[in-house]
Backbone bond lengths (Angstrom), bond angles and torsions (degrees), N, CA, C in turn:
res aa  C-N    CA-C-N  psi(-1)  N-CA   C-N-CA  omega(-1)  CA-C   N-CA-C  phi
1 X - - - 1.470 - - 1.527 111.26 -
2 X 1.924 122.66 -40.53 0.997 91.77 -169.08 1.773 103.97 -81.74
3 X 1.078 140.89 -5.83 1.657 136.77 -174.33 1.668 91.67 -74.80
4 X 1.497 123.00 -11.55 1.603 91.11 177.12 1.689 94.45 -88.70
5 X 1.032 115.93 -38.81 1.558 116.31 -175.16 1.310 108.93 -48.31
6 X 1.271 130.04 -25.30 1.281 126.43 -149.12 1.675 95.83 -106.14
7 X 1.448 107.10 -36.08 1.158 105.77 164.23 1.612 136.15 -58.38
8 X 1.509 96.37 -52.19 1.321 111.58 146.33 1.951 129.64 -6.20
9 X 1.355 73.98 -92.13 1.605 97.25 -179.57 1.659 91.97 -63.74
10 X 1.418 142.65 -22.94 1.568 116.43 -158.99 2.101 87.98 -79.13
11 X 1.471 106.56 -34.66 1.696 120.07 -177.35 1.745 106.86 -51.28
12 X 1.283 110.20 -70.17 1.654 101.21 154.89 0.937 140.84 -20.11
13 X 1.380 111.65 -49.93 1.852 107.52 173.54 1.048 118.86 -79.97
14 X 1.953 112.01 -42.10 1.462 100.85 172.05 1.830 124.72 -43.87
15 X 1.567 97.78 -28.74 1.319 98.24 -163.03 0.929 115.19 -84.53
16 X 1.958 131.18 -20.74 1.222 147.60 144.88 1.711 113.99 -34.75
17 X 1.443 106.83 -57.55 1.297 98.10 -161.25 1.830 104.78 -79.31
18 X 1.244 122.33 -30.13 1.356 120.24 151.86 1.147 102.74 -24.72
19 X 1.642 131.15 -91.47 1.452 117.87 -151.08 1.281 117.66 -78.36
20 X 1.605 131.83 11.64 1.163 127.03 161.42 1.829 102.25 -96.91
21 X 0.929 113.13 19.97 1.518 119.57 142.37 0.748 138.20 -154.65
22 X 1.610 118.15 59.47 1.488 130.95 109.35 1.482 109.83 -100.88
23 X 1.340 68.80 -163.38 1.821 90.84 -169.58 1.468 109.93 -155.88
24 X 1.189 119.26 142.72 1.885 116.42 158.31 1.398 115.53 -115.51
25 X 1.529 97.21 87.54 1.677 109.73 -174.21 1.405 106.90 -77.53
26 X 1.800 95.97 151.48 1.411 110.62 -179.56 1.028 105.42 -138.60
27 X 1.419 130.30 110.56 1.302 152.23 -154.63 1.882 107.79 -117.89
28 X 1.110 104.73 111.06 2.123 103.42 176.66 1.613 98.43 -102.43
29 X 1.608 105.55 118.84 1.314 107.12 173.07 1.706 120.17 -108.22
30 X 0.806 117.30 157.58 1.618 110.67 -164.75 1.577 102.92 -147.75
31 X 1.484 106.17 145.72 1.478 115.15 161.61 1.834 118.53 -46.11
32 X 1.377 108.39 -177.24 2.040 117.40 175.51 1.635 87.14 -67.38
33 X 1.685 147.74 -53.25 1.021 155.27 -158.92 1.729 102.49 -54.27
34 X 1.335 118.77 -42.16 1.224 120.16 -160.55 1.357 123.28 99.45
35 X 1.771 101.53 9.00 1.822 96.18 -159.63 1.550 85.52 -99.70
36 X 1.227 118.96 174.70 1.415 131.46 -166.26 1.968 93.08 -98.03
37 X 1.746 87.80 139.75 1.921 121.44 -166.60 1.474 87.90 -85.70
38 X 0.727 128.24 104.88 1.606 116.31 142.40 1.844 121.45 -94.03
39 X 1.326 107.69 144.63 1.149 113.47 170.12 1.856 109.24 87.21
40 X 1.230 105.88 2.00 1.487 127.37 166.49 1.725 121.94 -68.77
41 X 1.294 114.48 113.89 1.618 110.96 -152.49 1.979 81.51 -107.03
42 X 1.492 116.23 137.01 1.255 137.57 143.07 1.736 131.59 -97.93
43 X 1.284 97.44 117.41 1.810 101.75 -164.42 1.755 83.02 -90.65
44 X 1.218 99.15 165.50 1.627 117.90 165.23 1.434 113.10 -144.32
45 X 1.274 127.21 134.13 1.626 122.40 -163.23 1.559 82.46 -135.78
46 X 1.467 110.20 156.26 1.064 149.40 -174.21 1.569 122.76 69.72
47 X 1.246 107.51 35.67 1.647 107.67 -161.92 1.725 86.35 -128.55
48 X 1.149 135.55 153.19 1.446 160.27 -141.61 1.893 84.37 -74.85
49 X 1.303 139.94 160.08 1.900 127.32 146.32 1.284 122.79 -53.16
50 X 0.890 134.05 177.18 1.221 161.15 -173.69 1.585 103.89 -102.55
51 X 1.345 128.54 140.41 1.936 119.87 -172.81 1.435 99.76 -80.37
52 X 1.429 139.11 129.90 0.816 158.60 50.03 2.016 81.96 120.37
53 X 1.426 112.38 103.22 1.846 79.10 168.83 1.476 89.48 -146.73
54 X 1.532 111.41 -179.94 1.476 138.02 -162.85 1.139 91.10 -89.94
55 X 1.807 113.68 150.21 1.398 115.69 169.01 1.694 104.66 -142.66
56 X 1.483 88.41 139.61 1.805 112.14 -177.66 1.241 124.88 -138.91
57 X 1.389 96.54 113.37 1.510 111.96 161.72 1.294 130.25 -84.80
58 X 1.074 132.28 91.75 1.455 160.09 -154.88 1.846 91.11 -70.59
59 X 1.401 102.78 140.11 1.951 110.47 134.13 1.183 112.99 -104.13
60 X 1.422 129.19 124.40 1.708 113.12 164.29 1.768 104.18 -135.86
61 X 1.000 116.11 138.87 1.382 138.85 158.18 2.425 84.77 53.42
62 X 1.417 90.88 46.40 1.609 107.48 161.01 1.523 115.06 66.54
63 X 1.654 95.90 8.14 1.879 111.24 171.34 1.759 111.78 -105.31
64 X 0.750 111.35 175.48 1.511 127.56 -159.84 1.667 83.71 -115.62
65 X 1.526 108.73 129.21 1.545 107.53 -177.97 1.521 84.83 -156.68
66 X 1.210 103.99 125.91 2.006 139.03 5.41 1.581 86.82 -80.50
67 X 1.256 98.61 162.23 1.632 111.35 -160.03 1.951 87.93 -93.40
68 X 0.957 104.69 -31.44 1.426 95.73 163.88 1.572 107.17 -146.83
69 X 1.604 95.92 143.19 1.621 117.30 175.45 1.368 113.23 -118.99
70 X 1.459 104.48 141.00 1.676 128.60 164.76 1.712 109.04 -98.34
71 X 1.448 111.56 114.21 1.470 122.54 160.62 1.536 104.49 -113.15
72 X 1.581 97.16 170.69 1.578 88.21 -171.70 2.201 76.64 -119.85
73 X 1.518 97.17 157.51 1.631 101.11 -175.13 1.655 98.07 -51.12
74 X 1.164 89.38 165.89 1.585 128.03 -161.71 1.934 114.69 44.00
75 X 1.199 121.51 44.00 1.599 122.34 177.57 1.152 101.84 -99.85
76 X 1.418 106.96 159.60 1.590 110.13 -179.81 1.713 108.97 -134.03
77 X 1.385 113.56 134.77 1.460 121.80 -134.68 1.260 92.55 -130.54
78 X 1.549 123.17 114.11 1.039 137.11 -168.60 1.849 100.75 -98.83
79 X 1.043 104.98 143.97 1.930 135.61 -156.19 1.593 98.15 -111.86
80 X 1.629 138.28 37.03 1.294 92.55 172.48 1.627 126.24 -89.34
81 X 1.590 127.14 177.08 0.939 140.31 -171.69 1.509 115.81 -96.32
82 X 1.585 131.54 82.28 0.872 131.10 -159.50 1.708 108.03 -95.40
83 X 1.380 127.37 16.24 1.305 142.31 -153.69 1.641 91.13 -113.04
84 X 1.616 129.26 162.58 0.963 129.92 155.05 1.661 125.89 -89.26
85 X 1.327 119.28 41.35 1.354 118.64 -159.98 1.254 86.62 -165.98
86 X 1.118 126.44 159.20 1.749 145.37 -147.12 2.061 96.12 -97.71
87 X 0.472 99.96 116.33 2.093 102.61 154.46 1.905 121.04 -103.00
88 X 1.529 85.41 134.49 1.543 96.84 173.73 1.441 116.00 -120.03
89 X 1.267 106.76 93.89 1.695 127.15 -170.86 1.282 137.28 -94.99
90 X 1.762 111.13 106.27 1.070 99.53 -154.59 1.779 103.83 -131.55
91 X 1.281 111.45 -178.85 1.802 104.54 163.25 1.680 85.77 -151.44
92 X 1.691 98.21 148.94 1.536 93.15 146.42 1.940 114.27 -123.56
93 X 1.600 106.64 41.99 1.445 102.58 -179.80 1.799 113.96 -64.07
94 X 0.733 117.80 170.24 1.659 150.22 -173.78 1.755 96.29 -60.87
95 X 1.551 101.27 -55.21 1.838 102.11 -156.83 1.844 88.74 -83.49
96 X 1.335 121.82 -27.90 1.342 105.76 165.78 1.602 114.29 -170.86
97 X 1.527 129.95 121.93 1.462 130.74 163.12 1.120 94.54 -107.34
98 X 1.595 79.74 161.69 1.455 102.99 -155.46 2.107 91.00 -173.03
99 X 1.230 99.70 169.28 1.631 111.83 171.94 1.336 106.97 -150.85
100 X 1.481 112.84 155.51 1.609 119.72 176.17 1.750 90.04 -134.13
101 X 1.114 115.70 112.90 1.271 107.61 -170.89 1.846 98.87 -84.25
102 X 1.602 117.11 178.02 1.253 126.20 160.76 2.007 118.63 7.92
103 X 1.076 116.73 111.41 1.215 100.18 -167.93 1.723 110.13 -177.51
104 X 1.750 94.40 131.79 2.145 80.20 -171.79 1.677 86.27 -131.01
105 X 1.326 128.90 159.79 1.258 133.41 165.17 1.343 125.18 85.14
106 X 0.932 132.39 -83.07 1.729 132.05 -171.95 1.815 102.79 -144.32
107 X 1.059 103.62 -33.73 1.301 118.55 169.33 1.687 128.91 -10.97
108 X 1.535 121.12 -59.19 1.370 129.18 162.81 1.657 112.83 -36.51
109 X 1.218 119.84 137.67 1.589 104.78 165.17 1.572 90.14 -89.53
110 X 1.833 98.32 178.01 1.558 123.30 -173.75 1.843 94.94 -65.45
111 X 1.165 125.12 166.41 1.161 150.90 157.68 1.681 123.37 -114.04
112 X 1.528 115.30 110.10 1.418 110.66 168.23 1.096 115.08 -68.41
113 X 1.383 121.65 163.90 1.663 133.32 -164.18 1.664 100.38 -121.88
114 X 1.083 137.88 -3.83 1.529 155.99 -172.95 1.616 111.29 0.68
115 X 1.404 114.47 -22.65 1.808 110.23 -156.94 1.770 84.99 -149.20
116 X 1.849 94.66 115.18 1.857 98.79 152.14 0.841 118.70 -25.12
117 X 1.514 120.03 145.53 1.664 128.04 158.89 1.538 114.84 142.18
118 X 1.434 116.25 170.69 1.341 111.13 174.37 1.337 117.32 -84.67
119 X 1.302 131.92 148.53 1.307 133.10 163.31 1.332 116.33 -123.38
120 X 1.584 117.07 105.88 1.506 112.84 153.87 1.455 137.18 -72.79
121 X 1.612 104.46 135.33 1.353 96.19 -164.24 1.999 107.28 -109.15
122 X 1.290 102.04 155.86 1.469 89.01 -171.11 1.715 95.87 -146.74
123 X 1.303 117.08 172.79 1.347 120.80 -159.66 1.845 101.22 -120.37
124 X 0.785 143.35 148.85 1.635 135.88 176.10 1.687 105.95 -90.61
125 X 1.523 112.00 -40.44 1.334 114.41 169.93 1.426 120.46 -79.30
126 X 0.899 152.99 -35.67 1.554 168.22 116.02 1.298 124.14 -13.18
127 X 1.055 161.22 -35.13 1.279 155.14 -126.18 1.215 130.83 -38.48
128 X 1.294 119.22 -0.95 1.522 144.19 151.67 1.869 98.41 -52.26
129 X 1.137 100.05 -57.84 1.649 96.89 -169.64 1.433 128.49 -64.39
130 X 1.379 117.00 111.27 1.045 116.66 -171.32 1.664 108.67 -123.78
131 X 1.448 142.58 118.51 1.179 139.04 -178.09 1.399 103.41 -124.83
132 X 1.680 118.53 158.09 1.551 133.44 147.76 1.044 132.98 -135.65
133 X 1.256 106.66 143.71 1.469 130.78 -178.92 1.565 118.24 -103.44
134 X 1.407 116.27 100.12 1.615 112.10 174.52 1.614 100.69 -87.54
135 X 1.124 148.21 148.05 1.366 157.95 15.59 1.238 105.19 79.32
136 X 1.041 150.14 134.36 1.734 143.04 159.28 1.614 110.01 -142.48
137 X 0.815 107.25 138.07 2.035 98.43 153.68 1.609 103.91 -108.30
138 X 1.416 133.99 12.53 0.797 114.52 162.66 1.516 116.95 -88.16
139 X 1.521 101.80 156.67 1.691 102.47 -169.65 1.699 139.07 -86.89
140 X 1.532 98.62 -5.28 1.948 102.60 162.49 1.682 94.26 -131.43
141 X 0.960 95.60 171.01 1.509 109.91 -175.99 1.324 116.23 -175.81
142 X 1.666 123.63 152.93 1.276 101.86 177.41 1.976 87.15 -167.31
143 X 1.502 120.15 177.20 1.498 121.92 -164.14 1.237 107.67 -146.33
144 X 1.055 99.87 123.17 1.725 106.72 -168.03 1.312 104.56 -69.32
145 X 1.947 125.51 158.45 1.042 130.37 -147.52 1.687 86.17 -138.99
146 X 1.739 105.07 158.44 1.302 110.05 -158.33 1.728 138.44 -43.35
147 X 1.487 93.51 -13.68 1.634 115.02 145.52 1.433 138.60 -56.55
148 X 1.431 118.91 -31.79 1.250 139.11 -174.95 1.702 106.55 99.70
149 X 1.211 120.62 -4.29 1.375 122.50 -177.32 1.212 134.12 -72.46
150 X 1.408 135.77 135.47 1.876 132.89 -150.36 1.762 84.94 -122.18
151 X 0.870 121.17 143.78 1.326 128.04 149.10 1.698 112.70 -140.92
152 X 1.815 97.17 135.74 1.350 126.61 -164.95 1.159 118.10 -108.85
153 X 1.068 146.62 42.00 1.484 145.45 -140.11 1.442 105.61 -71.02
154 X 1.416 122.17 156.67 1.563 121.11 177.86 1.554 105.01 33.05
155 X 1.380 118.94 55.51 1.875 131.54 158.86 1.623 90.44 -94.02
156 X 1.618 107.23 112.82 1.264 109.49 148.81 1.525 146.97 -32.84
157 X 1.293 130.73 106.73 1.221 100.47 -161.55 1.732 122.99 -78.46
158 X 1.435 96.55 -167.30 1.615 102.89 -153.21 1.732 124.76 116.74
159 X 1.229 100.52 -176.35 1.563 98.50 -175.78 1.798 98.12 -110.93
160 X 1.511 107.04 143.79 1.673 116.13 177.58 1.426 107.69 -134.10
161 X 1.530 100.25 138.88 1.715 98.32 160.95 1.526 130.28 -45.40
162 X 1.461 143.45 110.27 1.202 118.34 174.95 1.653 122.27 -138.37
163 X 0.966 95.82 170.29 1.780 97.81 -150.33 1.845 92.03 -135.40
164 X 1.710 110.43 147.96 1.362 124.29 173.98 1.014 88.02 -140.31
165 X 1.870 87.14 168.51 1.563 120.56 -157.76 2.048 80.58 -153.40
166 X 1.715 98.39 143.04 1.438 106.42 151.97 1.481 106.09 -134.65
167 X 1.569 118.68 177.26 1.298 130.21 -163.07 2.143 85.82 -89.84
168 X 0.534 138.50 -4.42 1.581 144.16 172.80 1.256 125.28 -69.17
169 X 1.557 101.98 -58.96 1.475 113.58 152.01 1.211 132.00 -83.38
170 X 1.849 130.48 17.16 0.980 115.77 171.61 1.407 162.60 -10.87
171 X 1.285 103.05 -44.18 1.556 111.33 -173.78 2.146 89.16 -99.89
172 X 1.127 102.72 12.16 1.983 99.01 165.67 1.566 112.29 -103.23
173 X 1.516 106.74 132.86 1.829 86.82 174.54 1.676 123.76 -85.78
174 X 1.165 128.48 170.00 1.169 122.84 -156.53 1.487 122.65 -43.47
175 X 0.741 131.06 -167.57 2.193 133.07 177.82 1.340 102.28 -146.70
176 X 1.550 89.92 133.48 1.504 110.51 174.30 1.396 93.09 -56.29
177 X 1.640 113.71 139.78 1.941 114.87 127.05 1.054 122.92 -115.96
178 X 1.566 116.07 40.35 1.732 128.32 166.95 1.556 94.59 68.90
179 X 1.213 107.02 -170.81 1.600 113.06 -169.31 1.971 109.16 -106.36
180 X 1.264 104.97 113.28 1.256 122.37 174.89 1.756 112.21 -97.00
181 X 1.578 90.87 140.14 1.532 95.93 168.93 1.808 119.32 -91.47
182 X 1.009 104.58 69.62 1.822 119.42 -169.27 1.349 120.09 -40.89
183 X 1.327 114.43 -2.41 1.621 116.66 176.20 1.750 118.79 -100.21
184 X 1.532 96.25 3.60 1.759 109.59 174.59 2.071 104.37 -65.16
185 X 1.372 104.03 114.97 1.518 113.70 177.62 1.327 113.61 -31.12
186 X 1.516 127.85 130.32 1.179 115.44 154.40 2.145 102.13 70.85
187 X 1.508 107.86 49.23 1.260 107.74 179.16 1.523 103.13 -101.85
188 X 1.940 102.71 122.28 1.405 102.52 -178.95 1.765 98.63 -112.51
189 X 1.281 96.34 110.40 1.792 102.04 169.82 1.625 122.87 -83.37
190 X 1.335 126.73 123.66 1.100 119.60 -142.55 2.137 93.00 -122.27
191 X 1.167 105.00 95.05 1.784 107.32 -165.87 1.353 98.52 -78.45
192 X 1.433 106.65 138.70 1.971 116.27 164.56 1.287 115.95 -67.46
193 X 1.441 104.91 71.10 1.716 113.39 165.26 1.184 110.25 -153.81
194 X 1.747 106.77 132.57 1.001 142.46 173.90 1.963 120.59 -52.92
195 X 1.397 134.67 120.61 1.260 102.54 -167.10 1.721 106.68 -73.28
196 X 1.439 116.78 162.63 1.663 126.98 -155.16 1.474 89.76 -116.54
197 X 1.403 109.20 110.16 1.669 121.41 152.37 1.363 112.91 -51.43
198 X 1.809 108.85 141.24 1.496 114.78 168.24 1.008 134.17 -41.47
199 X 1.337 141.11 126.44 1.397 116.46 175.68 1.879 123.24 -80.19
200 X 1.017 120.67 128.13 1.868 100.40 -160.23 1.735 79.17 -67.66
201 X 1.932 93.93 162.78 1.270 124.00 -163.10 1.383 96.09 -80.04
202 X 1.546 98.68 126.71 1.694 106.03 162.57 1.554 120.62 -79.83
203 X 1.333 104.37 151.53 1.784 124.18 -175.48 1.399 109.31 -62.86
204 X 1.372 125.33 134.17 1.460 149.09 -156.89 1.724 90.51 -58.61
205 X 1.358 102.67 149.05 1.627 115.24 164.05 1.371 89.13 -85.46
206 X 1.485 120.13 147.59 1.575 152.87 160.06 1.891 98.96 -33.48
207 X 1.750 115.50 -39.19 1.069 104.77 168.42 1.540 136.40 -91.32
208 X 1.480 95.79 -1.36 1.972 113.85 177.16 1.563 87.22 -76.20
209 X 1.412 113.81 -70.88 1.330 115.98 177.29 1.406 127.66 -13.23
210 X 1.521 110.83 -52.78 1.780 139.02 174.78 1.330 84.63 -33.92
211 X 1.786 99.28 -84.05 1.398 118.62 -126.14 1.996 103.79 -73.71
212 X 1.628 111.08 -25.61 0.958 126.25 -175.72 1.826 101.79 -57.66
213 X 1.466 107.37 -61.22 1.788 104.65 157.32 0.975 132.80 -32.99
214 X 0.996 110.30 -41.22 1.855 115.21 179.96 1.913 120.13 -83.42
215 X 1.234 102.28 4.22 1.217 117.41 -178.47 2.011 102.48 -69.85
């Protein structure tokens, strides 16, 4: 009896000291202004992956949702059409082009992501729609939500190198912010960016035009 007790209690601690290392950090990141980042992605490198998950790029009500996505290289990113009206989805970035021609519902096949980098995504019928896809080889990641807020769940603790990316600076690759210990209470990260005025909407290509007719 007592070697089960002892065993017992040795299972407890392991399982104790497990959850005193992790953590489910919650990180508020904000512009030079102080106003809250949304849509601001933080990579973290040297910390174990993240398990294995599905990735979707949504159409809804003629927006690209999540307006920006984190895959890590080689994922494959399923396109459905959750809108009642057809999307024509395309990119021609560097880390990957690609097209989804005419298409509503489940219809699109998946797309691999094979090569780091950002990808903007844009619609031929739409031109309002604008989405991105970063690429990472780094191994957790996560994108702040219209608050500016990151949540990291089960982040090991300790201090990690980590690096951001916004849809603003696109065509820049991510920036060091040296290595932070992200599980400090109440951590407000404060990124060197300016907030970015709209750009007014540019005039249809001859082929938005097309496809907009054919609607």
């Amino acid at each position: 009896m007592s070697r089960f007790w002892l065993r017992f209690g040795l299972l407890l601690l392991a399982q104790a000291l497990l959850l005193e290392s992790s953590l489910a950090a919650q990180i508020r990141l904000t512009d030079e202004t102080g106003a809250p980042l949304a849509n601001a992605v933080l990579l973290i490198d040297g910390v174990p992956p993240a398990p294995n998950d599905s990735y979707v790029m949504d159409q809804v009500d003629r927006q690209f949702r999540p307006h920006v996505l984190v895959v890590p290289v080689g994922a494959r990113v399923d396109f459905p059409n959750s809108d009642d009206v057809r999307h024509h989805v395309y990119s021609f970035s560097e880390a990957k082009s690609f097209e989804l021609r005419l298409f509503n519902g489940m219809d699109a096949p998946p797309v691999t992501f094979d090569q780091a980098g950002a990808v903007v995504l844009g619609c031929n019928i739409h031109d309002a729609m604008v989405g991105y896809i970063l690429v990472t080889g780094s191994p957790r990641f996560a994108v702040s939500d219209a608050s500016g807020r990151v949540s990291l769940p089960d982040l090991p603790a300790g201090t990690w190198p980590v690096s951001w990316w916004h849809p603003s600076r696109f065509q820049q690759a991510p920036a060091s912010l040296g290595e932070l210990d992200l599980g400090q209470d109440g951590l407000v990260v404060s990124l060197p960016l300016t907030p970015v005025p709209e750009e007014p909407a540019q005039p249809l290509s001859p082929l938005q035009q097309r496809f907009k007719s054919a609607q």
